[in-house]
Backbone bond lengths (Angstrom), bond angles and torsions (degrees), N, CA, C in turn:
res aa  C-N    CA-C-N  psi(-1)  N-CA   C-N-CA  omega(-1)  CA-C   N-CA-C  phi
1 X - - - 1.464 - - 1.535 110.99 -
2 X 1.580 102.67 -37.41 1.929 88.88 -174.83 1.689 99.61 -80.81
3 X 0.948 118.67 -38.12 1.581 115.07 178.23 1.730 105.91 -52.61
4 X 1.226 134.12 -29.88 1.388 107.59 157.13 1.029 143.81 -94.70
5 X 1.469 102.99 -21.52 1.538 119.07 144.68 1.284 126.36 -12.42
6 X 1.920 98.35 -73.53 1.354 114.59 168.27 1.498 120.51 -63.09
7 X 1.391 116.11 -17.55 1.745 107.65 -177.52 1.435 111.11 -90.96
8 X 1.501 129.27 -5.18 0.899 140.32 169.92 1.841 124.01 -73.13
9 X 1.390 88.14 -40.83 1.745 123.80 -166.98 1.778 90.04 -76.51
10 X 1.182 109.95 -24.89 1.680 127.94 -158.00 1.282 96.75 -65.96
11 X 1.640 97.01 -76.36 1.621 123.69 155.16 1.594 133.62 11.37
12 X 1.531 84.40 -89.75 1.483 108.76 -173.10 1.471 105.63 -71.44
13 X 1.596 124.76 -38.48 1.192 135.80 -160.31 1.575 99.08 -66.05
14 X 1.664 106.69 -56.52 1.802 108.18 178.80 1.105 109.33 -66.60
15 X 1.042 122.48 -52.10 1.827 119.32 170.79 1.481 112.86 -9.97
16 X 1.771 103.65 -90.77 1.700 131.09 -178.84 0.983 58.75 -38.18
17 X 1.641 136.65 -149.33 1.599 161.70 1.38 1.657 81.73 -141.65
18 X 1.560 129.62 -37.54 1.089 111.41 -173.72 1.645 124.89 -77.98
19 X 1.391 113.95 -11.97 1.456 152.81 -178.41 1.435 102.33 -70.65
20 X 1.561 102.47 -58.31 1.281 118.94 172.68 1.672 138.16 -47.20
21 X 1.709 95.74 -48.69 1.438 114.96 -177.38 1.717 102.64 -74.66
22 X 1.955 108.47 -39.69 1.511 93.08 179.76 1.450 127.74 -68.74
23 X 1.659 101.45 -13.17 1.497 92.24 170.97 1.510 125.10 -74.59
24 X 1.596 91.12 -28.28 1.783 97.75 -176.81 1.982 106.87 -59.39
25 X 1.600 103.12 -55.31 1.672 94.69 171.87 1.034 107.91 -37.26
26 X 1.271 145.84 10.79 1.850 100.86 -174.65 1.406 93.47 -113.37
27 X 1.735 115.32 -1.65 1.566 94.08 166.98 1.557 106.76 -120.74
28 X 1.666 112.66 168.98 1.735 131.41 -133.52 1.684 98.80 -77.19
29 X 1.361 103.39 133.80 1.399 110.64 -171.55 1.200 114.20 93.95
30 X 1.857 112.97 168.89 1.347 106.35 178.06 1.505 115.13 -116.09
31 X 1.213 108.60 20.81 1.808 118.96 -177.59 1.843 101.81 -60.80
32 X 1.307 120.14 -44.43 1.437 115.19 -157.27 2.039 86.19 -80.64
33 X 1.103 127.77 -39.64 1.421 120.46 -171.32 1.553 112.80 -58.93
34 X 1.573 100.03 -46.12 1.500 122.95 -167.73 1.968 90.30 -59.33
35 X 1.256 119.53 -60.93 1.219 127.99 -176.38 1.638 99.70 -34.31
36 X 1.010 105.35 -79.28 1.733 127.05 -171.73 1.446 105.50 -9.77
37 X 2.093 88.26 -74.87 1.418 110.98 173.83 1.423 121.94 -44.30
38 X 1.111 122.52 -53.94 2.018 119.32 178.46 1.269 84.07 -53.25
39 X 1.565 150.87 -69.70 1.136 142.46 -133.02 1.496 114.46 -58.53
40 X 1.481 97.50 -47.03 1.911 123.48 172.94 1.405 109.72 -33.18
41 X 2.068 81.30 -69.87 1.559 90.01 178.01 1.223 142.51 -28.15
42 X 1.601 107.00 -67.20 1.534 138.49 163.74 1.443 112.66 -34.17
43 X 1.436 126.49 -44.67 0.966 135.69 -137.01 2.046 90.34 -103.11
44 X 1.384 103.04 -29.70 1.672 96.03 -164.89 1.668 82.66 -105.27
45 X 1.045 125.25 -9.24 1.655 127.14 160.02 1.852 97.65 -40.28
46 X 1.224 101.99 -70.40 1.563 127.12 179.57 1.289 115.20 -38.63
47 X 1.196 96.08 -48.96 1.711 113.79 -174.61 1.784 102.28 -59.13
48 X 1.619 95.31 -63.42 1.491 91.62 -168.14 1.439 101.30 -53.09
49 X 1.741 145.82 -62.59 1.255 138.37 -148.64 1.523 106.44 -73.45
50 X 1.338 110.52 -35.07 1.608 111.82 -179.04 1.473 107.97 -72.44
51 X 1.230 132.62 -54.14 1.251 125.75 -158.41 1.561 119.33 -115.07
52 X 1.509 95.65 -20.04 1.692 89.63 -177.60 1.814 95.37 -109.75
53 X 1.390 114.08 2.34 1.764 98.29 159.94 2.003 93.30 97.89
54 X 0.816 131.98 -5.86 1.717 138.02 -164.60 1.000 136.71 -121.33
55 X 1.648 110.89 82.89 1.110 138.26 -158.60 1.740 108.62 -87.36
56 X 1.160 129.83 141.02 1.123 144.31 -146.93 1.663 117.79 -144.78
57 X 1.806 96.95 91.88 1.723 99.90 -161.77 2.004 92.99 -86.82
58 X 0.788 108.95 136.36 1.700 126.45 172.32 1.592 111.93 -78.19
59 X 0.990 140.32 93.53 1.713 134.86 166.14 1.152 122.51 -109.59
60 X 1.319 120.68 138.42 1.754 130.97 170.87 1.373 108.33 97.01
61 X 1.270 117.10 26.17 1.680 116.40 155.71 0.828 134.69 -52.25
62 X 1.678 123.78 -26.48 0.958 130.40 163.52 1.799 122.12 -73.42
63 X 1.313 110.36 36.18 1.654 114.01 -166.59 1.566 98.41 -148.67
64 X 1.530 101.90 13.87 1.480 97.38 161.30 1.112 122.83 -96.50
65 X 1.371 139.89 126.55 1.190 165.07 -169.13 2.039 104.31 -58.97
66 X 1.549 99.62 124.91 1.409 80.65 159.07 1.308 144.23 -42.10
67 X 1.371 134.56 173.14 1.331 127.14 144.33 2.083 101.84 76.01
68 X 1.490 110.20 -160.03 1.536 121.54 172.68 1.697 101.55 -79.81
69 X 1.366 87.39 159.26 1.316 108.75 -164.78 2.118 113.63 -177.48
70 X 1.268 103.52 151.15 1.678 100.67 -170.00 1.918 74.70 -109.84
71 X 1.445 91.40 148.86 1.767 126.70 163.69 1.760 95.11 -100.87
72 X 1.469 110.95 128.95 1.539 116.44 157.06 1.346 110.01 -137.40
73 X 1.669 102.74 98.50 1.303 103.38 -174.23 2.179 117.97 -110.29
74 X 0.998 96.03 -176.15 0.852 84.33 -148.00 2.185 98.47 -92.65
75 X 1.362 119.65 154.37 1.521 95.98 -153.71 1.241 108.21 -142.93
76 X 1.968 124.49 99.42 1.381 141.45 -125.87 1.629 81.21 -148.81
77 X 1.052 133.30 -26.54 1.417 117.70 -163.75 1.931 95.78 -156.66
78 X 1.999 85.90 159.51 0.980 104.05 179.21 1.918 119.36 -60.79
79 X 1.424 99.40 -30.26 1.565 123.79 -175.53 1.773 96.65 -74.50
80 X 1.222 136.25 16.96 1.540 109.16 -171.92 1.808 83.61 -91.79
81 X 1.305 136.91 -41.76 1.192 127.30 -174.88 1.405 133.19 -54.22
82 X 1.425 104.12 -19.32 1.702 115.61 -178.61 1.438 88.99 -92.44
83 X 1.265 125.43 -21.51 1.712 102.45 -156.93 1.467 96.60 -104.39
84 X 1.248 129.41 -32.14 1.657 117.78 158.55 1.200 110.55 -65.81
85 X 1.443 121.96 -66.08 1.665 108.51 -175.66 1.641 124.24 -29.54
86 X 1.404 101.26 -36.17 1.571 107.05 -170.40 1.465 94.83 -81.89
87 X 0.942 126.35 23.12 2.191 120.13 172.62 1.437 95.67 -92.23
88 X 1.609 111.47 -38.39 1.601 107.34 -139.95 1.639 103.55 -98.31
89 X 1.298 99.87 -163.94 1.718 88.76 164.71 1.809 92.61 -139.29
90 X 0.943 129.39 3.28 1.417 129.11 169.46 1.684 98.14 -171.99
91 X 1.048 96.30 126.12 1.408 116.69 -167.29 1.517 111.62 -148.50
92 X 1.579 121.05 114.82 1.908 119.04 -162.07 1.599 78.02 -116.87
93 X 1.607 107.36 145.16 1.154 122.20 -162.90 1.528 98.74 -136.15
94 X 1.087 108.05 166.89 1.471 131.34 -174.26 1.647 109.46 -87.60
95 X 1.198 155.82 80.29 1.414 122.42 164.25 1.470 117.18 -117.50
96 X 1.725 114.66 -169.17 1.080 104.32 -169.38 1.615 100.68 -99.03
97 X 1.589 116.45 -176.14 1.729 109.07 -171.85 1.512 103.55 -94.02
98 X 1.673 114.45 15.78 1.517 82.60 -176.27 1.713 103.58 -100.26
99 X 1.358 118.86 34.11 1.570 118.06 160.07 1.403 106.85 -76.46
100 X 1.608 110.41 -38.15 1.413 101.53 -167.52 1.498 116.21 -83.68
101 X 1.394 98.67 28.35 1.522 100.74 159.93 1.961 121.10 -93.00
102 X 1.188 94.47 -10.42 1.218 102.20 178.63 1.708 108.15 -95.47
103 X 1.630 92.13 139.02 1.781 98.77 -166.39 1.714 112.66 -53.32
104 X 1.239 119.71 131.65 1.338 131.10 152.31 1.983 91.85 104.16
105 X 1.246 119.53 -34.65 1.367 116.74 -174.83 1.857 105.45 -48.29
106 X 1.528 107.43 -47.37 1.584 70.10 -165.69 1.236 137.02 -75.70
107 X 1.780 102.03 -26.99 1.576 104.60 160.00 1.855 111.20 -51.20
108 X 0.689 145.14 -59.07 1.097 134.35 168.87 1.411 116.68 -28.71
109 X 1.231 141.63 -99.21 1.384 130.58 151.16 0.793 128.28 8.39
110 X 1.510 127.69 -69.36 1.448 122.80 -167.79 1.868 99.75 -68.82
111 X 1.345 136.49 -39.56 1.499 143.97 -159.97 1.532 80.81 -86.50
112 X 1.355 156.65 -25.02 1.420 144.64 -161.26 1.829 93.33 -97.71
113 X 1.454 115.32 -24.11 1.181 111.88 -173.51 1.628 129.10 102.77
114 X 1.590 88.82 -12.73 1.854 88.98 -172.86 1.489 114.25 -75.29
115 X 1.258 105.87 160.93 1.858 141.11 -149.30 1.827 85.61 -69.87
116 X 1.036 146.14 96.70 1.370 146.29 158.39 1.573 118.01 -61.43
117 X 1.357 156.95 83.59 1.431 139.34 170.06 1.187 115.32 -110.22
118 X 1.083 124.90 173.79 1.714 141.13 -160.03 1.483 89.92 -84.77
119 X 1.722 105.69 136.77 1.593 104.74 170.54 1.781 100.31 -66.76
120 X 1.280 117.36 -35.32 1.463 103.93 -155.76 1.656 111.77 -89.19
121 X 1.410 95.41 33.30 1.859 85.78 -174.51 1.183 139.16 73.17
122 X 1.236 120.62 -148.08 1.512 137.03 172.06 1.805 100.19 65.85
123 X 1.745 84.85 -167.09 1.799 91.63 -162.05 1.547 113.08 -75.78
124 X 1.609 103.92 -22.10 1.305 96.29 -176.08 1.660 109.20 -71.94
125 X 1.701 106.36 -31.37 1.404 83.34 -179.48 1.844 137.83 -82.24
126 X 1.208 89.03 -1.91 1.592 120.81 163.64 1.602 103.46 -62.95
127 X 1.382 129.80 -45.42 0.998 147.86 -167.25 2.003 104.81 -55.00
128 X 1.257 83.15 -71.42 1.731 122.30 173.73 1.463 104.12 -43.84
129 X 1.290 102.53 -76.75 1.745 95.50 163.05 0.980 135.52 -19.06
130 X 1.236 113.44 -83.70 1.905 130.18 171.88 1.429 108.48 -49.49
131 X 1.681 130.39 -22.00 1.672 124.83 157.81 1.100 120.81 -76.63
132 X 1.465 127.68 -44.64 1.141 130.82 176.63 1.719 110.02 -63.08
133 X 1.213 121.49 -57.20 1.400 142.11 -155.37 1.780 85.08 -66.54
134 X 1.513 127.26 -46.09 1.500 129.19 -164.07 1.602 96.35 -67.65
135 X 1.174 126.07 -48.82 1.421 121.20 161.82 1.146 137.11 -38.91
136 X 0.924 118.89 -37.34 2.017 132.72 176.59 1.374 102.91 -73.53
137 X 1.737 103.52 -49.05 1.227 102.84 172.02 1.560 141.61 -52.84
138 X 1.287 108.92 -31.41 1.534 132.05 165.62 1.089 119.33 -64.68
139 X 1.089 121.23 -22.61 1.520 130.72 -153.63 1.945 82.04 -109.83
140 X 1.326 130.30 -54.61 1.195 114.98 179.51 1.454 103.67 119.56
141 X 1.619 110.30 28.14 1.208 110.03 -175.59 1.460 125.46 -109.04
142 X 1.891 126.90 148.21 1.365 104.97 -178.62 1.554 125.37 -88.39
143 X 1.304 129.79 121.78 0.988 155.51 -138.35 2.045 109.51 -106.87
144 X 1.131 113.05 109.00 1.828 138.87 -167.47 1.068 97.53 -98.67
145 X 1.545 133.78 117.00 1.161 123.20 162.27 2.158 88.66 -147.43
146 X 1.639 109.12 152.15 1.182 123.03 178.93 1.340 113.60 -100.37
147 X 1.479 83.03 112.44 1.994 74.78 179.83 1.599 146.78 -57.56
148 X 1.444 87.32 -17.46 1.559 117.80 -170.84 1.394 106.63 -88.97
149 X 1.656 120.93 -22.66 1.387 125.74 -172.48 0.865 150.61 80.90
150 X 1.970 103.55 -20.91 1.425 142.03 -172.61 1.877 106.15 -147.05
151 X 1.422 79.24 160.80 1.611 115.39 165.76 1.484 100.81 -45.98
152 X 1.023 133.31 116.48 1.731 115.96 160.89 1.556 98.78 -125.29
153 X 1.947 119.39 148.76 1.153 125.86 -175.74 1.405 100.14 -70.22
154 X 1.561 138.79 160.88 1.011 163.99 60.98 1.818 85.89 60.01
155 X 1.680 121.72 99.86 1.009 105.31 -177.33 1.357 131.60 105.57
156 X 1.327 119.90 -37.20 1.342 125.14 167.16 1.432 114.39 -109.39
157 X 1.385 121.96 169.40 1.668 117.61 168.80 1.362 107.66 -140.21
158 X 1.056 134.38 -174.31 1.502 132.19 -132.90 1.476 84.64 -153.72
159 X 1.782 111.81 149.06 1.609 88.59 163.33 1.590 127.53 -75.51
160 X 1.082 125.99 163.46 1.475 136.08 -173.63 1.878 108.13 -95.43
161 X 2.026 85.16 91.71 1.839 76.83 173.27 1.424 121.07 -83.90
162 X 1.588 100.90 175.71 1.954 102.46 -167.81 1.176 121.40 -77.72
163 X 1.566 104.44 0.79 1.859 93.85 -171.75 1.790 121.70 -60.50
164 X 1.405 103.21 -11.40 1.135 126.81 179.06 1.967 113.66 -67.12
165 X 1.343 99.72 -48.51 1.658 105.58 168.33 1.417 115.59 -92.22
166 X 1.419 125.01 -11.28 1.816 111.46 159.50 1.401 107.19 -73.34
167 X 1.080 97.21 -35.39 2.141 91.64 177.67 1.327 115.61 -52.56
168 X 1.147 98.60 -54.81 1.698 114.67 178.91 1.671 129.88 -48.78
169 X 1.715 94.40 -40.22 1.310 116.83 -177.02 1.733 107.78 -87.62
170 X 1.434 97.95 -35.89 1.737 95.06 164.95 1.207 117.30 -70.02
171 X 0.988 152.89 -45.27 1.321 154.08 -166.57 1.468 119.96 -105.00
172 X 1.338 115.24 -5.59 1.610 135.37 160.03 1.745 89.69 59.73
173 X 1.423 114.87 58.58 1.495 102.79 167.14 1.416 93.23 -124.67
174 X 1.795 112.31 178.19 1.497 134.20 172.42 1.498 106.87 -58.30
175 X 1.226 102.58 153.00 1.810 96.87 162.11 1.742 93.26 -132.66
176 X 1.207 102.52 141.91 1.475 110.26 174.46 1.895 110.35 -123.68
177 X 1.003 79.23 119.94 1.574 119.77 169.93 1.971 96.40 -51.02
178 X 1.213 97.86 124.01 1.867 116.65 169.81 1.626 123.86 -127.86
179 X 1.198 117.29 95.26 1.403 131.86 172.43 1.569 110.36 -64.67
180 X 1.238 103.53 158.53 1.747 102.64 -175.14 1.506 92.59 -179.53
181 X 1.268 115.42 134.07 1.206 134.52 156.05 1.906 120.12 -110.53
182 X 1.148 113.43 14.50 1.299 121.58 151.47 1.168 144.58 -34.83
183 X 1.453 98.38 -32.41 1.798 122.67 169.82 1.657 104.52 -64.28
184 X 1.401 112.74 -18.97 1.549 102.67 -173.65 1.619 106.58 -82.18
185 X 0.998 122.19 -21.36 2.034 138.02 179.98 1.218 89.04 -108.16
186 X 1.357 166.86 -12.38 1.126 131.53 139.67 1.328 138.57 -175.96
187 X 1.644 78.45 101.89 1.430 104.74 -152.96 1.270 129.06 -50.09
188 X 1.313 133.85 140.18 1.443 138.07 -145.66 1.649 108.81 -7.93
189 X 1.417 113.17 -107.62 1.552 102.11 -142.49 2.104 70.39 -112.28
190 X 1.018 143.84 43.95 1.003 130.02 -146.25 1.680 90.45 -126.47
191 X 1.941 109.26 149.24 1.632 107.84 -170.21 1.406 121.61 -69.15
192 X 1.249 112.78 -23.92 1.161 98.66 -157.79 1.662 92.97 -113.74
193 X 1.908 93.36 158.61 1.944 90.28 -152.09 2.134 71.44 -119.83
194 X 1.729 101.51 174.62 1.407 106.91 178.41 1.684 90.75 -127.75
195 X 0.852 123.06 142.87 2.001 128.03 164.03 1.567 102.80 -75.91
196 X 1.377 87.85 146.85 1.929 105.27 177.78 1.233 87.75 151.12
197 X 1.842 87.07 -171.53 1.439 106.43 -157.73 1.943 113.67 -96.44
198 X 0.809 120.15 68.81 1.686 107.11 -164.28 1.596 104.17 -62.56
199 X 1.285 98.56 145.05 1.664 113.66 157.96 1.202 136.39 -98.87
200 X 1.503 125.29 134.67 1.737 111.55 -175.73 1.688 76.06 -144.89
201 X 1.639 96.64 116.49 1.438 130.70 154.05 1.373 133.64 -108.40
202 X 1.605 100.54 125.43 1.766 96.89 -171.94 1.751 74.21 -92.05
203 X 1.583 92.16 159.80 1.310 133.43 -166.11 2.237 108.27 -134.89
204 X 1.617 85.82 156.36 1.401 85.31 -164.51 2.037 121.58 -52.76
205 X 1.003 106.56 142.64 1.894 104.25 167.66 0.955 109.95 -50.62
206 X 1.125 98.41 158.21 1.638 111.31 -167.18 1.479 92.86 -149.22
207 X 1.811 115.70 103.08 1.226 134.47 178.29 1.280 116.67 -17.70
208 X 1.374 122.80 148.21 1.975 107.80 155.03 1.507 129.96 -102.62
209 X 1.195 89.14 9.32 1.943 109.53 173.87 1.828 113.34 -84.04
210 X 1.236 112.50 2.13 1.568 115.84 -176.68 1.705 107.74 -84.74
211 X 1.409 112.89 145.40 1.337 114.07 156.51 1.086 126.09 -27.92
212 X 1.556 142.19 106.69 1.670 116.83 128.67 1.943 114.42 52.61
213 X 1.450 66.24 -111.30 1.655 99.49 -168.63 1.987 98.45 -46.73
214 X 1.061 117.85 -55.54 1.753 149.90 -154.69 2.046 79.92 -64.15
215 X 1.505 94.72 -76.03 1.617 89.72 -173.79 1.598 145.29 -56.24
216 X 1.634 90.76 -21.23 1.472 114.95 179.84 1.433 103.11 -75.57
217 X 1.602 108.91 -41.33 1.705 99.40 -170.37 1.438 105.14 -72.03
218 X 1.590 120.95 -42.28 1.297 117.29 -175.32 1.344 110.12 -58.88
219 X 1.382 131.75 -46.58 1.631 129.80 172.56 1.596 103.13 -41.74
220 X 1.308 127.68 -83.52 1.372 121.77 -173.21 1.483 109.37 -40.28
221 X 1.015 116.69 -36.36 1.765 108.36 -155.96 1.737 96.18 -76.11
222 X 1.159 110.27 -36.27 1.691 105.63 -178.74 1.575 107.85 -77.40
223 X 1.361 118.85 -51.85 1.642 89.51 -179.85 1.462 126.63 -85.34
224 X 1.685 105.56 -8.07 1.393 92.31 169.81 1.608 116.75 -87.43
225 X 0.951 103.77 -6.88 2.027 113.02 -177.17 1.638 81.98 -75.19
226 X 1.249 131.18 -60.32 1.828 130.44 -119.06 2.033 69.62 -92.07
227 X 0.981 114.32 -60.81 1.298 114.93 -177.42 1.377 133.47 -40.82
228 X 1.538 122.20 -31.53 1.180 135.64 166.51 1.790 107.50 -66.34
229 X 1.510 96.86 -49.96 1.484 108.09 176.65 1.460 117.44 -49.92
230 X 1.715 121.75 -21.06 1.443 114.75 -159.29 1.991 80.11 -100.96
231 X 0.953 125.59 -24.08 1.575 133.23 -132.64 1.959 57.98 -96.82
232 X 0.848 139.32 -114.39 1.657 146.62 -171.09 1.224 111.43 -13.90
233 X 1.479 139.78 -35.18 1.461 151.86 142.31 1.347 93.10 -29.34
234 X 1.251 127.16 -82.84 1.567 124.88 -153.81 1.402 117.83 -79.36
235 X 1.127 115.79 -7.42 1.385 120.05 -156.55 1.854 78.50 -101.32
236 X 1.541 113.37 -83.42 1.053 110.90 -144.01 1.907 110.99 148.25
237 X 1.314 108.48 -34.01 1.052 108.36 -133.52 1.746 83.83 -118.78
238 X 1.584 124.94 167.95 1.263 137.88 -164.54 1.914 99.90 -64.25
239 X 1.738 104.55 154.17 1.239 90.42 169.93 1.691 134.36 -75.48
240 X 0.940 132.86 169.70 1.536 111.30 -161.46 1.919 87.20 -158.19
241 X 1.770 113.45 116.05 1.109 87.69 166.94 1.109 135.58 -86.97
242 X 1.433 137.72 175.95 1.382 138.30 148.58 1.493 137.76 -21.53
243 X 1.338 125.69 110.80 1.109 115.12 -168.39 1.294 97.69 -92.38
244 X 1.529 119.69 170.09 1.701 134.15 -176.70 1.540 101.26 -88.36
245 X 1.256 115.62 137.36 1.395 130.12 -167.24 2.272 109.66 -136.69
246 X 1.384 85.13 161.27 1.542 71.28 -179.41 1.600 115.23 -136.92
247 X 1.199 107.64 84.19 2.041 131.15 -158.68 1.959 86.75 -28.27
248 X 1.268 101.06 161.94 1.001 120.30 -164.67 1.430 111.73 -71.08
249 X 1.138 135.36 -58.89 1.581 162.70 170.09 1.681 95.44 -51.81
250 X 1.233 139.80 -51.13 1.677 118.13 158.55 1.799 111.44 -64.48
251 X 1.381 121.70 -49.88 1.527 92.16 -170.67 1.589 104.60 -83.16
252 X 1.206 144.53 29.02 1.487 156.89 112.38 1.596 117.08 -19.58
253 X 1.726 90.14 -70.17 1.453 115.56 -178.60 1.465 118.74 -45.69
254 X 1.649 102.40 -51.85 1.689 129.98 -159.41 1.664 88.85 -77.17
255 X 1.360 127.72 -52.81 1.459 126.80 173.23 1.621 115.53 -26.61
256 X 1.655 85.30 -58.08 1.868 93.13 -162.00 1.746 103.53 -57.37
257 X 1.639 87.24 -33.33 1.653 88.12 -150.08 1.877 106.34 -72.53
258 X 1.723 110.87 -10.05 1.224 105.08 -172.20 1.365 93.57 -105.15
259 X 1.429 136.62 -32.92 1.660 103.51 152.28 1.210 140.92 -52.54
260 X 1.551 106.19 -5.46 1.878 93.72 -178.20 1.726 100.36 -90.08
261 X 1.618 102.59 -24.52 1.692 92.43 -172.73 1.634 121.82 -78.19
262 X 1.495 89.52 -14.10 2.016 97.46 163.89 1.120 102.31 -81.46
263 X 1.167 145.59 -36.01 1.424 141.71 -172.44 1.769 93.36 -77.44
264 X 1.129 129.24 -53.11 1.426 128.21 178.76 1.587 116.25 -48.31
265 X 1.470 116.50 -30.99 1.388 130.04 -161.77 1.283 75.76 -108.04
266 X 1.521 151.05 -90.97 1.343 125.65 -152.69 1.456 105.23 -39.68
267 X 1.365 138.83 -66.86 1.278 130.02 -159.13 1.409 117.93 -65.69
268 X 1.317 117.66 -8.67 1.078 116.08 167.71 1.858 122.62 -75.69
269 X 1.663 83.46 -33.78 1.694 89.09 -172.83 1.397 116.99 -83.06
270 X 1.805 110.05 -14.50 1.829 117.43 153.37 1.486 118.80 -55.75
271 X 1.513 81.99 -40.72 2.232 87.14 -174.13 1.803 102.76 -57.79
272 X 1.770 118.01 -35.65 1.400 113.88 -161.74 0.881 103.66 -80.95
273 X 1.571 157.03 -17.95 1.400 172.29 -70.47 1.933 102.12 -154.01
C-alpha cells in the first residue's frame, strides 16, 4: 500500500514541478528553474520518508573538499538523484538524452544547465561532455556524473567509464567517491519501494593528478568496497562484493554488432564463391 501510495505521490509531484520548472525557463537566467528544482527535490525527499517509509542518513560531509569538485556516486536507484541533489544548492549533473524525450524536460534541462550526452557513446559524445562539463566548470559549479552510466541492481557493478577522469584531469579538481545503499529501499527504477534506513556517504577525494589506470581502480574500489559495506550494514548479513554485470543497452549494442559481422563474413564468403 505505501509503495503505491508513494508511486502515485511520485506522479503528481513530477508532473506539477515539471509544469512548474517550464514556466520558470521562460524567464532570463537559471535562478527561478534552479529554485523549482530544490523545491521538487525537497518535496520527493518528503515523499520518500513520509510515504514510502525511507529515511536517508547523510555521512562524510565533512570530506568535502573546498571550492569545485565532481561527485561519483554510486547508481542503484531511481532516488540517488533527489538524495544528492538535496546536499547541494546548485549542482550540474551528467545525464543521458533519453529524458529529453519526455515533453517539457528538455527545455528544462538545458535552461537548469545539466550535462546532456548521447546514451550510445562514441567520440562525439565524449566531445559534448568536455563542452558541456567546461561550462559548469566556469561558472564554478559542483558537477554529478555516474560512472557506471546505468541503473545497476543491488549487488552487481557495471564497468566504470573514463569520462569521469578526463573531467577531473581537465579541470585539475578532486573527485569524490559516493556510497549508497539506497538501491536496497528502492530498487532501481522499479514500483515497489521497502522502508528502512538507507545510507549515502561521501567518501575521501581522490586526486586528479593520478594515472588512468591508478585513478579508475581507486574510484571503483572505494564505492564499490564502501557500498557493499553499507548493503551488509542494512541487511544484516556478511559483506559480499559486487559482481561485474553488463546494463542492458551495451549487451543490445554487442548483439547488433555480432550480427552484422556474421552477416559481413557470410557476404563475404558468397562474394568468394
Amino acid at each position: 500500500m505505501r509503495s503505491f501510495v508513494f508511486n502515485i505521490a511520485f506522479g503528481l509531484i513530477s508532473t506539477f514541478y515539471t509544469l512548474w520548472a517550464a514556466l520558470a525557463a521562460l524567464s532570463p537566467g537559471r535562478g527561478r528553474v534552479r529554485k523549482v528544482v530544490k523545491a521538487y527535490v525537497d518535496r520527493m525527499e518528503w515523499a520518500m520518508r513520509v510515504l514510502a517509509g525511507i529515511e536517508i542518513e547523510v555521512r562524510g560531509r565533512e570530506r568535502l573538499p573546498e571550492g569545485a569538485f565532481i561527485l561519483a556516486p554510486k547508481h542503484a536507484s531511481y532516488g540517488d538523484g533527489f538524495s544528492i541533489y538535496a546536499q547541494f544548492d546548485d549542482l550540474a549533473f551528467v545525464t543521458g538524452d533519453h529524458l529529453e524525450r519526455f515533453p517539457l524536460f528538455k527545455t528544462v534541462l538545458r535552461k537548469l544547465g545539466a550535462i546532456v550526452v548521447d546514451n550510445c557513446g562514441g567520440p562525439e559524445a565524449r566531445r559534448a561532455l568536455t563542452r558541456s562539463a567546461a561550462e559548469a566548470h566556469a561558472e564554478n559549479r559542483k558537477i554529478l556524473i555516474y560512472p557506471e552510466g546505468n541503473l545497476a541492481p543491488v549487488g552487481v557493478k557495471y564497468r566504470y567509464r573514463t569520462g569521469v577522469y578526463h573531467m577531473a584531469r581537465d579541470f585539475q579538481v578532486p573527485v569524490v567517491p559516493v556510497a549508497s545503499s539506497l538501491g536496497l529501499f528502492w530498487r532501481q527504477d522499479q514500483a515497489k519501494k521497502y522502508p528502512g534506513k538507507a545510507v549515502l556517504e561521501f567518501l575521501d577525494p581522490i586526486p586528479a593528478d593520478l594515472p588512468r589506470a591508478e585513478f579508475m581502480a581507486r574510484l571503483e574500489a572505494a564505492v564499490e568496497d564502501r557500498t557493499a559495506e553499507l548493503i551488509a550494514e542494512a541487511t544484516g548479513r556478511p559483506v559480499t562484493p559486487a559482481v561485474l554485470g553488463v546494463p542492458e543497452d551495451e549487451a543490445k549494442q554487442l548483439e547488433r554488432r555480432r550480427l552484422k559481422e556474421l552477416a559481413d563474413e557470410a557476404a563475404k564468403s558468397s562474394a568468394e564463391q
